[in-house]
C-alpha positions in Angstrom: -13.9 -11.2 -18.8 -12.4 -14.6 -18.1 -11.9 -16.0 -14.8 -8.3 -17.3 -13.5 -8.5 -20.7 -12.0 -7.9 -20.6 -8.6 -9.6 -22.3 -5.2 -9.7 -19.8 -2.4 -10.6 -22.0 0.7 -13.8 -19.7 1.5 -15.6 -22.0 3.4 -13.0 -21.7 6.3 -12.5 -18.1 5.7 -13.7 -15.8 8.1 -11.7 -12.7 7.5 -9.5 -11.0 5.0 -6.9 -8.5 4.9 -6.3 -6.1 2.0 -3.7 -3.7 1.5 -4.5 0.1 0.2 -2.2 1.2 -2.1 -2.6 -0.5 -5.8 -5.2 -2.5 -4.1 -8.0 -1.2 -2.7 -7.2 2.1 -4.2 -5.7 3.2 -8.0 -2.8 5.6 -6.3 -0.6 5.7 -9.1 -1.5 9.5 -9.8 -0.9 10.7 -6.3 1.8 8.7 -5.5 3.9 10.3 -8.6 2.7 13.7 -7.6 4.0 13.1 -3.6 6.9 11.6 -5.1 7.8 14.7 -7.3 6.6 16.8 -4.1 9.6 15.3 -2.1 12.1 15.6 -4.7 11.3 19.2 -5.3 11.1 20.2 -1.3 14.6 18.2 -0.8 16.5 20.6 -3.9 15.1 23.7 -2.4 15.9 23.0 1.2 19.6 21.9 0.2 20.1 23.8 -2.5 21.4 21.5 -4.6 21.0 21.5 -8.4 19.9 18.4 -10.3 18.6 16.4 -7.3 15.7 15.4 -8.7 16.8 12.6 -10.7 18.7 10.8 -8.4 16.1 10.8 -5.7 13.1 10.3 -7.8 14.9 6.9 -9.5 15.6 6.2 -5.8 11.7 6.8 -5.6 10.7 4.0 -8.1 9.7 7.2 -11.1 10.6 6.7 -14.1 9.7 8.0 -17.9 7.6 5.4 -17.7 6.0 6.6 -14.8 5.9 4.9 -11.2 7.2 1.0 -10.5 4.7 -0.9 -8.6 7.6 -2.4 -7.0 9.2 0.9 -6.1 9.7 2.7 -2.8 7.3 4.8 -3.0 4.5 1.9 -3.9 5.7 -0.3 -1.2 8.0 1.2 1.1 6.8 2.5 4.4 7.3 6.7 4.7 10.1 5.8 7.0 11.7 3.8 4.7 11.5 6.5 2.2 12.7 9.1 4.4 16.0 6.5 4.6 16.6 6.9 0.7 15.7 10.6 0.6 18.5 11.1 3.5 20.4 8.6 2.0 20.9 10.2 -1.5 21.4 13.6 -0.1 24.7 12.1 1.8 25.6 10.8 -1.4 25.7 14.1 -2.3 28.1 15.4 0.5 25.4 16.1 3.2 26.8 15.4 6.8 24.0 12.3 8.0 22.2 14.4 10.6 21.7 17.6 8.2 20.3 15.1 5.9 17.6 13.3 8.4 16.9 16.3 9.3 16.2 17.9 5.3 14.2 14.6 4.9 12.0 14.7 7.4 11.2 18.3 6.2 10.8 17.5 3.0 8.6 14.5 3.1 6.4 16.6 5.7 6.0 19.3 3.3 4.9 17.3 0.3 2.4 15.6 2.8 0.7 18.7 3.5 1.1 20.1 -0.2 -0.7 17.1 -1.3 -3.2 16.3 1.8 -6.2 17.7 0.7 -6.6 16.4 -2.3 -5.2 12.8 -1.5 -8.2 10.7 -0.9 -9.7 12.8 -4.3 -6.4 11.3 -6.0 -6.9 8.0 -4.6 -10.2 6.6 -6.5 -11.5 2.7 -5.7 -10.4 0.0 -8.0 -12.7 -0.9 -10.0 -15.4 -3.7 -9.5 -14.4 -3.2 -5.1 -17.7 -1.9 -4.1 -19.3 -4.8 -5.3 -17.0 -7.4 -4.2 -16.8 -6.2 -0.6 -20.6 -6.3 -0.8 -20.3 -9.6 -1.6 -17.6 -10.6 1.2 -19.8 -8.6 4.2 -22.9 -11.1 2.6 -20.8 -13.7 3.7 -20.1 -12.7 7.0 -16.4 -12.0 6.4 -14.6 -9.5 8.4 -12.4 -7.6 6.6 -9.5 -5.0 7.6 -6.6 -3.0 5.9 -3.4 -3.3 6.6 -0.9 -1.3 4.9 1.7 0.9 4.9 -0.1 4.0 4.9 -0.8 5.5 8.1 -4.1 5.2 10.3 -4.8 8.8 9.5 -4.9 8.3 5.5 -6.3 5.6 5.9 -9.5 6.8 7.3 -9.6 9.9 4.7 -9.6 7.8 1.9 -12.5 5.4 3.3 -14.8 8.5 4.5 -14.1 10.1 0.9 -15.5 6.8 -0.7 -18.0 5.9 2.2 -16.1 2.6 2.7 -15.5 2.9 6.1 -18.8 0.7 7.1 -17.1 -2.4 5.0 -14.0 -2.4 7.4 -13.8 -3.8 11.2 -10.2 -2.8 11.1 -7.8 -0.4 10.2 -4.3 -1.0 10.7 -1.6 1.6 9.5 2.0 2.1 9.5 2.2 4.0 12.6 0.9 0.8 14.6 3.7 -1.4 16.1 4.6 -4.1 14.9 4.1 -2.7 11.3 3.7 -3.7 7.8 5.8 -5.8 6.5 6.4 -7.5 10.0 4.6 -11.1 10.1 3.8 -9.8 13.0 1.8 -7.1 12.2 -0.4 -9.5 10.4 -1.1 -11.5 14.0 -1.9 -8.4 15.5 -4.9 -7.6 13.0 -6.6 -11.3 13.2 -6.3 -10.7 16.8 -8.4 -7.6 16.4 -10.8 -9.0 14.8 -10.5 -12.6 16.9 -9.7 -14.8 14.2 -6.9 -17.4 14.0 -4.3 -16.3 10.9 -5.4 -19.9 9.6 -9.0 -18.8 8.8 -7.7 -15.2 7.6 -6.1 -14.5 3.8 -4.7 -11.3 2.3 -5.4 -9.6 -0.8 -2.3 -7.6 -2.0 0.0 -6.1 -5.1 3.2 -6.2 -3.4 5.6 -9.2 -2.6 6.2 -8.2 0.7 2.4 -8.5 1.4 2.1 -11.6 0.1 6.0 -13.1 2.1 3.9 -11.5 5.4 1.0 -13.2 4.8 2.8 -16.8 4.4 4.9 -16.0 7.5 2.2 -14.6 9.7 0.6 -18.2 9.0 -2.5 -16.8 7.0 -4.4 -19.5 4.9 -3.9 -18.0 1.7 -2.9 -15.1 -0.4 -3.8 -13.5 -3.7 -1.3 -11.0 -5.8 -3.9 -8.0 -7.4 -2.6 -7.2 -10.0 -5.3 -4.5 -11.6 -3.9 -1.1 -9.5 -1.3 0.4 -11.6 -0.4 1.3 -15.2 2.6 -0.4 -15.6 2.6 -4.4 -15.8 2.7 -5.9 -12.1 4.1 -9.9 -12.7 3.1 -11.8 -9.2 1.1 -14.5 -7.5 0.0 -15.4 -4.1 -0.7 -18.8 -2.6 -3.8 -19.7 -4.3 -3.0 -17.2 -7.7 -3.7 -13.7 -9.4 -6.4 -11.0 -10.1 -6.6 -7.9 -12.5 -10.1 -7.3 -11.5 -12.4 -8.1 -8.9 -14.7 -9.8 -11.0 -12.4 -12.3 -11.5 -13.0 -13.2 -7.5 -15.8 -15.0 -8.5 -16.2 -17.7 -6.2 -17.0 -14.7 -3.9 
């Protein structure tokens, strides 16, 4: 495998952040499934025929199956709950009737789906490894995403990751993901300036909050998901964590 030609400033690093979804974690499979979950709740709840086009291409589903850069890849469940409401009203459904369906909806797909979501939800390829090599190095590492705390822990007892991790940081913390802020808050946890922090992510907005928050540096990964994922952080780009090799 060839490397990519990057300099990560290591030597003042003494944490990284990594985001879940597409990241840490190949969720392309479940993410479709919760995606289709949601549609199919919000038609039978409203009773509404052909629904599920309209919010699954509001979902980031395609044919072609799920965009990387799509809602339900990047956006919080909040924000997701906006388009589901959002595309019911379109469809004639007062704005309070349609929270309401939303809310339902996206709660019953979550429990259709949450026992076998951290199954769904395998390790990238090559991680194990490559957070041994970070915790070698002394480097404390958290996740920040926009996933909440609860997943978040599922997912690393499933793969018995949780002992890599001095920090777990979910949507349901305030300030959240995407907010610079949120960022801040996580390199206070763990009692490092954003300076000597960087961020490992596959989503624009993680690598805008990582600039913002005043980390040192940011890589795009790139490996997570089927479809083609074109993106670079400060210092560059990874399809596989053996290509982190000054690590």
């Amino acid at each position: 495998m060839s490397l990519i030609e990057f300099q990560v400033p290591l030597n003042n690093t003494k944490a990284v952040l990594f985001d879940k979804d597409g990241t840490l974690c190949l969720s392309g499979s479940y993410l479709t499934a919760l995606a289709i979950a949601r549609a199919d709740f919000c038609e039978r709840l409203s009773g509404i025929n052909n629904l599920q086009a309209p919010l699954l291409a509001a979902y980031g589903i395609s044919e072609k199956g799920i965009d990387p850069a799509g809602a339900t890849a990047v956006a919080s469940r909040q924000n997701n709950l906006i388009s589901t409401a959002t595309v019911l009203a379109i469809h004639g459904v007062d704005w309070c009737q349609a929270q309401q369906w939303a809310e339902t909806a996206l709660a019953q797909a979550d429990a259709a789906l949450a026992d076998r979501k951290a199954k769904l939800t395998p390790p990238t390829p090559g991680l194990v490894a490559m957070l041994q090599r970070l915790q070698k190095r002394g480097i404390s590492m958290a996740i920040l995403s926009s996933d909440i705390g609860s997943s978040l822990e599922d997912f690393l007892l499933e793969h018995q990751l949780m002992h890599f991790f001095k920090a777990i940081y979910g949507a349901d913390r305030n300030p959240a993901k995407p907010d610079p802020a949120a960022a801040i808050s996580v390199c206070e946890i763990l009692a490092v300036n954003p300076g000597a922090c960087g961020m490992v992510g596959d989503a624009k907005a993680d690598l805008s909050m990582a600039a913002a928050a005043g980390l040192g540096w940011s890589l795009a990964y790139q490996g997570g998901w089927n479809l083609p994922l074109q993106l670079s952080g400060s210092h560059g780009h990874l399809r596989h964590w053996d290509q982190f090799a000054p690590l």
